[in-house]
C-alpha positions as CSV (number, residue, x, y, z in Angstrom):
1,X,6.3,-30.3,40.5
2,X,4.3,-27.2,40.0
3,X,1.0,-26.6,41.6
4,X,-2.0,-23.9,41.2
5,X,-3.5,-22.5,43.9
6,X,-6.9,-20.7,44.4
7,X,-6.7,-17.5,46.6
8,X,-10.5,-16.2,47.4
9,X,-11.5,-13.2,49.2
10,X,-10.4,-14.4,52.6
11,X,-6.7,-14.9,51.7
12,X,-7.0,-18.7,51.8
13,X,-5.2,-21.0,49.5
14,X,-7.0,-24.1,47.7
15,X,-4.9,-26.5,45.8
16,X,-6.6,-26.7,41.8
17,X,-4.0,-28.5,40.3
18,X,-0.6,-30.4,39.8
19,X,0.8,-32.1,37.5
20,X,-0.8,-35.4,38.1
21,X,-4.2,-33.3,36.8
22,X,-3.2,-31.4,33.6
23,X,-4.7,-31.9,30.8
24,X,-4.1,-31.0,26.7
25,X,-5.7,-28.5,25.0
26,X,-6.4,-28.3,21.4
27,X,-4.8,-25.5,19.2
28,X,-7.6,-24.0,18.2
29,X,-8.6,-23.9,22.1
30,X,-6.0,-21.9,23.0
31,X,-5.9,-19.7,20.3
32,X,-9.2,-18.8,21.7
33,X,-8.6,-18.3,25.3
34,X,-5.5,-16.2,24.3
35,X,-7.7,-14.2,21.8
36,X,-10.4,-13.8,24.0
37,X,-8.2,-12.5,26.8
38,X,-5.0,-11.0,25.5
39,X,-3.4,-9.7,28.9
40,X,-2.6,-13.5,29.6
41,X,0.4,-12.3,27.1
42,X,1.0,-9.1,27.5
43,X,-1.1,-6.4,29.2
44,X,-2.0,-3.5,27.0
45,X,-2.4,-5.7,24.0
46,X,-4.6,-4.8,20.8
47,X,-5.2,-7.7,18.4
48,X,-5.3,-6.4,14.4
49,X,-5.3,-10.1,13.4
50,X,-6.5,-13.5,13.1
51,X,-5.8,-16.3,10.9
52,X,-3.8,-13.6,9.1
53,X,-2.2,-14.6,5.4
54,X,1.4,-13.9,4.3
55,X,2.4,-13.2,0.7
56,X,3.2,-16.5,0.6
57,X,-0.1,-18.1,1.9
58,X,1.5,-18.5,4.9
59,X,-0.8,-18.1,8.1
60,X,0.1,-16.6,11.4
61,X,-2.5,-17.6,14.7
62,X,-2.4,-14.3,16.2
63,X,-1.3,-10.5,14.9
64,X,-1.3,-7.8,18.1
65,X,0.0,-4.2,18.2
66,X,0.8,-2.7,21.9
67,X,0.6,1.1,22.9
68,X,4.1,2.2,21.3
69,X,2.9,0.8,17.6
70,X,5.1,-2.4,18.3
71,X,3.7,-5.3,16.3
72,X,3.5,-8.5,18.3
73,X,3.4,-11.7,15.9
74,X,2.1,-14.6,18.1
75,X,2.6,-18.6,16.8
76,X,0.9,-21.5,19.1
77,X,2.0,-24.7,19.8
78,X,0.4,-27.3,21.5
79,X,2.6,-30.1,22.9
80,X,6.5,-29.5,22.6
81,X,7.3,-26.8,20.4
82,X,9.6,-27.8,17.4
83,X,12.9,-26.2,16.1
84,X,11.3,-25.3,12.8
85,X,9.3,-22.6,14.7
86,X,12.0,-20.7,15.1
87,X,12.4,-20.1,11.6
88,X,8.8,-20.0,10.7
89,X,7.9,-17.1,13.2
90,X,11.2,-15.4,11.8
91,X,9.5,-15.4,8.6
92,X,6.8,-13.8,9.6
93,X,8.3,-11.0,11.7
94,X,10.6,-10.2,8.7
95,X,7.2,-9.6,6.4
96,X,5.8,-7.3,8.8
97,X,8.9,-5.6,8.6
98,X,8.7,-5.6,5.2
99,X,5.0,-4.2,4.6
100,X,4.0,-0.7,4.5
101,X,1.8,0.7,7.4
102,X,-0.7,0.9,4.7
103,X,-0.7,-3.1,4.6
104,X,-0.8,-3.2,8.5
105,X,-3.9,-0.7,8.5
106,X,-5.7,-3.2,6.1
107,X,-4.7,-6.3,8.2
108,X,-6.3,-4.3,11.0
109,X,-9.6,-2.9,9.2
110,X,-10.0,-6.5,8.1
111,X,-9.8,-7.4,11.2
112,X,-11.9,-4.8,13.4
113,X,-14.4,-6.0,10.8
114,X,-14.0,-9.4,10.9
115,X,-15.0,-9.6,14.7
116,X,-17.2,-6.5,15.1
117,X,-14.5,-4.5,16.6
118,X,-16.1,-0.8,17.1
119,X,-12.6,0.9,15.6
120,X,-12.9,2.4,12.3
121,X,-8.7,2.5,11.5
122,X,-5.9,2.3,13.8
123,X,-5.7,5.6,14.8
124,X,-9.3,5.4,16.4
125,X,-8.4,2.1,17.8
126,X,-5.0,3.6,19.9
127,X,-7.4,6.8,21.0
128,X,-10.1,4.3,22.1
129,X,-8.5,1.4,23.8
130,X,-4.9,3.1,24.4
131,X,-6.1,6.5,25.4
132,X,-4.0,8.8,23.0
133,X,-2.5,9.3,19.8
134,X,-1.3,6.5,17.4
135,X,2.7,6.8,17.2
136,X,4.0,8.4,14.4
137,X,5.2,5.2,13.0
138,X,3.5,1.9,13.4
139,X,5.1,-1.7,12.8
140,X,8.4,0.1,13.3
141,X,9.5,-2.8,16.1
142,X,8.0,-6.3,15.3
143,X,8.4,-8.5,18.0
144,X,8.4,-12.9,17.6
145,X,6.2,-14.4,20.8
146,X,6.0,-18.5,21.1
147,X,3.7,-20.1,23.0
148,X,3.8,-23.9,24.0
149,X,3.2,-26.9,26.6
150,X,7.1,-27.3,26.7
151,X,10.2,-26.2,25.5
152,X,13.3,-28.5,24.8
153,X,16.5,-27.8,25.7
154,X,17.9,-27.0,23.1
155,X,15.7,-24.5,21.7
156,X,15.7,-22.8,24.7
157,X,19.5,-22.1,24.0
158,X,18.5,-21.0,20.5
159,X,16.1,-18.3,21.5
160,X,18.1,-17.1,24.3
161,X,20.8,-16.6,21.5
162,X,18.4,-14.8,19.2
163,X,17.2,-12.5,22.2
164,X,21.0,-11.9,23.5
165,X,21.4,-10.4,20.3
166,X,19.2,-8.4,19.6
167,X,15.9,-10.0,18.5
168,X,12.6,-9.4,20.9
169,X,11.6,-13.0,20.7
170,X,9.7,-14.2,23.7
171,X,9.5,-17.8,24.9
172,X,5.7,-18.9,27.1
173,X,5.2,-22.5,28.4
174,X,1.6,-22.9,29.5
175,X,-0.3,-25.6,31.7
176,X,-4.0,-26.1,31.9
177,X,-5.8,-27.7,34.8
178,X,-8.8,-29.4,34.9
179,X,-10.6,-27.4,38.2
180,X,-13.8,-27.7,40.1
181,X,-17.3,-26.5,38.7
182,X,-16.4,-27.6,35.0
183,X,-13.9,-24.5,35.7
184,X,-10.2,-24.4,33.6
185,X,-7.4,-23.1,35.4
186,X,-4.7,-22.0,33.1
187,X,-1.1,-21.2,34.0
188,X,1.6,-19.2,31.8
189,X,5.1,-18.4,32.1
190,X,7.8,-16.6,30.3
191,X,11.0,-19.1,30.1
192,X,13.1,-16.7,27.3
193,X,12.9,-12.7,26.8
194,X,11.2,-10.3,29.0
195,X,7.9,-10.8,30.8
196,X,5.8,-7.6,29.6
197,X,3.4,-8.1,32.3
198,X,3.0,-6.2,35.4
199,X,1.4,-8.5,37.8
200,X,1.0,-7.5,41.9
201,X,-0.1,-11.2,42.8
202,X,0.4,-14.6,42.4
203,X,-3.8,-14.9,41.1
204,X,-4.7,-12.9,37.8
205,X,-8.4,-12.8,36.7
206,X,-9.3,-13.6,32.9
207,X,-12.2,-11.9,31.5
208,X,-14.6,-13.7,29.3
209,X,-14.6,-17.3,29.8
210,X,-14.1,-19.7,32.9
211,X,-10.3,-19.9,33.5
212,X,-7.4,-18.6,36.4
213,X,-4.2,-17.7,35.4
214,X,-1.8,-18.0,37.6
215,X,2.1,-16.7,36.6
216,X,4.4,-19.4,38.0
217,X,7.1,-17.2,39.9
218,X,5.6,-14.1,38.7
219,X,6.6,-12.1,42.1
220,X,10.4,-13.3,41.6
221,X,10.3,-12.3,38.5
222,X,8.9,-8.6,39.5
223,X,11.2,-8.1,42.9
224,X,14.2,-9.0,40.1
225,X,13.0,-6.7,37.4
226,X,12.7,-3.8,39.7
227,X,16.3,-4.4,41.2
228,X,17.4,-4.6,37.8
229,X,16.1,-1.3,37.4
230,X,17.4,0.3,40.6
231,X,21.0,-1.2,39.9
232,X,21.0,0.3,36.5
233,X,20.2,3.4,37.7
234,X,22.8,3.4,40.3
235,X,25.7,1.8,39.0
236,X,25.7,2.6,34.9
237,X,27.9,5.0,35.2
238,X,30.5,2.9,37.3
239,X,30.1,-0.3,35.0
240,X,30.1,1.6,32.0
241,X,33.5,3.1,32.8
242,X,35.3,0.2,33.7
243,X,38.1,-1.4,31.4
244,X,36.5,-4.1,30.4
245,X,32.6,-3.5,28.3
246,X,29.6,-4.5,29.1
247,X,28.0,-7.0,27.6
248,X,24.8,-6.3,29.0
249,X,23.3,-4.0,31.6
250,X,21.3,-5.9,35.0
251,X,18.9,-7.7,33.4
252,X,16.8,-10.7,34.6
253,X,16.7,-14.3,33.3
254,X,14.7,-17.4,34.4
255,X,15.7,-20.8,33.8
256,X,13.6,-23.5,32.3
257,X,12.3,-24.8,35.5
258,X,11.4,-22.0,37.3
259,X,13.7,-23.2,40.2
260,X,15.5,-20.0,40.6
261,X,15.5,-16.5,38.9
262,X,18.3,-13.6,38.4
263,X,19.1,-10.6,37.9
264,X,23.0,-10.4,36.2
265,X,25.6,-8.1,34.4
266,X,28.1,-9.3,32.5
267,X,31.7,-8.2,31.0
268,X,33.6,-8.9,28.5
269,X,36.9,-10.0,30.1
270,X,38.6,-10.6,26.5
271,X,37.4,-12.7,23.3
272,X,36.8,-15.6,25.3
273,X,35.5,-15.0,28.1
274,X,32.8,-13.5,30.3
275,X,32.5,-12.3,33.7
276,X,29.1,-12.4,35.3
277,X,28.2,-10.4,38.6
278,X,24.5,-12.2,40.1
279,X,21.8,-11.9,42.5
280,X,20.0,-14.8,42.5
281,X,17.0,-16.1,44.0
282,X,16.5,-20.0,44.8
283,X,15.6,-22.8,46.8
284,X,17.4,-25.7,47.9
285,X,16.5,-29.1,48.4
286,X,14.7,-28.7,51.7
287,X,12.6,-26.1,49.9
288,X,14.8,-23.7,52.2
289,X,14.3,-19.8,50.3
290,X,18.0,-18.2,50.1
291,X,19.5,-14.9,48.5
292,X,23.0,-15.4,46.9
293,X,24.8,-12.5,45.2
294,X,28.3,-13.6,43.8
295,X,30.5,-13.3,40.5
296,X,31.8,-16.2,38.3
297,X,33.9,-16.7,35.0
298,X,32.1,-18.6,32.0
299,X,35.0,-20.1,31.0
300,X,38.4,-21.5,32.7
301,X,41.0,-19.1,32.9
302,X,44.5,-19.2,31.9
303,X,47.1,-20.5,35.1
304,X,48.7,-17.6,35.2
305,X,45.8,-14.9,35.0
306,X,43.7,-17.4,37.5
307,X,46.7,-17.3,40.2
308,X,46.4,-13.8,39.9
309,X,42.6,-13.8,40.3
310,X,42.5,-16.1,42.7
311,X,44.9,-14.1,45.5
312,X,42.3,-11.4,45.4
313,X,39.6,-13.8,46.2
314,X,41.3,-14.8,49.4
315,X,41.3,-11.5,50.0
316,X,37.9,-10.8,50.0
317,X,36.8,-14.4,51.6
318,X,39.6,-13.9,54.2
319,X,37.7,-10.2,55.3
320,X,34.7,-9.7,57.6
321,X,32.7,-6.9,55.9
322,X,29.1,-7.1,57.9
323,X,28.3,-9.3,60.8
324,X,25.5,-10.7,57.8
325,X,28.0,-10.4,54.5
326,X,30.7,-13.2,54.6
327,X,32.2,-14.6,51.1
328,X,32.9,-18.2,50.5
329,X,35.3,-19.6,47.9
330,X,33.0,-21.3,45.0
331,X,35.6,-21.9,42.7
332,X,35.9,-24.9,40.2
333,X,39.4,-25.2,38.2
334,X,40.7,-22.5,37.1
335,X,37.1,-21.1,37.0
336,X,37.0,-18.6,40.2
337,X,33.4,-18.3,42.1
338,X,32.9,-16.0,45.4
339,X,29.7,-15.9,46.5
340,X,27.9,-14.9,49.8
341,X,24.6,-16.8,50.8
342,X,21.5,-15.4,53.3
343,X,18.3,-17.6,54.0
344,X,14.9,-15.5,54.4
345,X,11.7,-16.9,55.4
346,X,9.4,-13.6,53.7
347,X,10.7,-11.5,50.2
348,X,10.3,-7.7,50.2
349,X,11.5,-5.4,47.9
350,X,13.7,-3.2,50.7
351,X,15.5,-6.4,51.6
352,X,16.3,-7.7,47.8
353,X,17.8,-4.0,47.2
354,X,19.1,-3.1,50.0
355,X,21.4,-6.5,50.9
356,X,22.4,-6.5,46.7
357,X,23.7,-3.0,46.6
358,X,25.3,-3.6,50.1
359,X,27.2,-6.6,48.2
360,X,27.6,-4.9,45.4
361,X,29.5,-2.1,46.5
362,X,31.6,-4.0,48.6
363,X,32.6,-6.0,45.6
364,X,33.3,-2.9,43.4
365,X,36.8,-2.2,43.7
366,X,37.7,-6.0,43.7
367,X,36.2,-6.2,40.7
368,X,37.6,-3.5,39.0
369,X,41.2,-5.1,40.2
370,X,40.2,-8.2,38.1
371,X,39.7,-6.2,35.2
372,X,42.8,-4.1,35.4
373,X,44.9,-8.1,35.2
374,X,42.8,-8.6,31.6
């Protein structure tokens, strides 16, 4: 179940809301709480449209640009979003890819208009609200964002597909509480793509109307973003080189729940199949907070190959590398798993980095003796 809490100024915690208290919104309400206060997407957000018409007469709820001339084309859903959005937000990113910057600057004059924005084009709006110069080439990047109560399954695999691939389509679910003082309390969270937004706490102000936003597992989702980074930076060259390429670089990915959040690198071990190294963060029935970095195959491996596999992770279960580092065996059949498991009461960035690059390199040239059997 998730809950919202209110932190005020001494540091203590109220609970707002559960599930037992949320409420719907209409779409029209949303649209406005989102207009009003566009950092609940993205921070560094500039809307250039509302309402905005297609060729077709088809209409798009919200049109954004951010500080490197990306355009951001935003479709709401209340209740669960439907598989047709996918194609329908598709449709409009590949217009705006389409139009000239001419049509964008229109859409935006229109716009500035419209709502009595002080900007006379787009390059006074970047120098105003950016604080430099427009980019050289605006609309260049167009990037899909959905917004919804809830997300089914299946879509979820769908968008994740789409954004493996290539396509900067973004997934939010979003909550709203009925609070105290006729007060809203609003909570967002990005379930597919990469959460744009920078957030230090767990409590995020909104400007302009009566709401709290509160990012379900933002900090998580920070802590894993910034190892991401750090392992990047330290191991590229060393993944990069190996026999086997990368399918992608550290990288972080939520799953629909919320329940647990990771940071992963993957290789392509053949046509077939995938291995994954992970650092996950989780908690376990007891609401117990653990740390797990291990390494897994998607898919089942041949007898022969897994036989092989398999008397390298004795190897490394059978050895004491660090009086806190012990590997189990995980494996399912003919699907090898090693993982090693630490509990922690308080997160901090100098643990999550430190323990994962301790694993990591121990784990190195096992690794690298797996890829030399594909």
């Amino acid at each position: 179940m998730k809950k919202l809490f209110e932190v005020n100024d001494n540091k203590n915690v109220e609970l707002i809301g559960d599930n037992e208290n949320k409420v719907d919104i209409s779409e029209e309400k949303l649209e406005e709480l989102l207009f009003n206060n566009p950092q609940l997407i993205s921070d560094n957000l500039l809307y250039i449209g509302r309402q905005v018409y297609t060729e077709t007469n088809k209409r798009l709820d919200l049109v954004a640009v951010d500080e490197s001339g990306a355009i951001h084309i935003i479709e709401l859903k209340r209740g669960e979003a439907p598989r047709e959005i996918i194609a329908q937000v598709l449709d409009y990113t590949s217009w705006f890819h389409k139009i000239s910057e001419r049509q964008i600057e229109d859409i935006a004059k229109k716009h500035f208009e419209k709502y009595n924005v002080n900007f006379r084009s787009l390059s006074d709006a970047f120098q105003t609200h950016f604080k430099h110069l427009a980019p050289r080439r605006i609309g260049e990047e167009v990037k899909p964002i959905l917004i919804a109560d809830d997300f089914p399954p299946d879509m979820i695999n769908s968008t994740n597909y789409l954004y493996d691939r290539g396509v900067p389509i973004r997934c939010l679910e979003f909550d709203y509480f009925n609070g105290k003082n006729k007060n809203g309390y609003f909570q967002i969270e990005c379930i597919v793509g990469e959460d744009d937004n920078t957030i230090s706490s767990d409590i995020k102000d909104v400007k302009k109307t009566n709401y709290i936003v509160s990012n379900d597992k933002a900090v998580h989702r920070i802590f894993l973003s910034n190892l991401s980074n750090e392992l990047n930076k330290r191991y590229s060259q060393w993944y990069n080189n190996l026999k086997c390429p990368i399918q992608n670089e550290f990288k972080i990915y939520q799953d629909r729940p919320g329940d647990w959040s990771t940071s992963h690198l993957d290789w392509h071990i053949d046509d077939r199949n995938i291995l994954c190294l992970e650092i996950a963060l989780w908690k376990s029935e007891n609401n117990e907070k653990w740390l797990s970095v291990f390494f897994w195959f998607r898919k089942k491996l041949e007898k022969n190959t897994y036989e092989k596999v398999m008397q390298i992770v004795n190897e490394i279960i059978s050895t004491k590398f660090d009086d806190k580092i012990a590997f189990e065996d995980d494996s399912h059949v003919n699907q090898p798993n090693i993982r090693t498991d630490i509990k922690y009461e308080t997160l901090d960035q100098e643990f999550l980095n430190s323990y994962s690059i301790k694993c990591i390199d121990i784990l190195k040239p096992y690794l690298e003796r797996i890829m030399d059997l594909s």
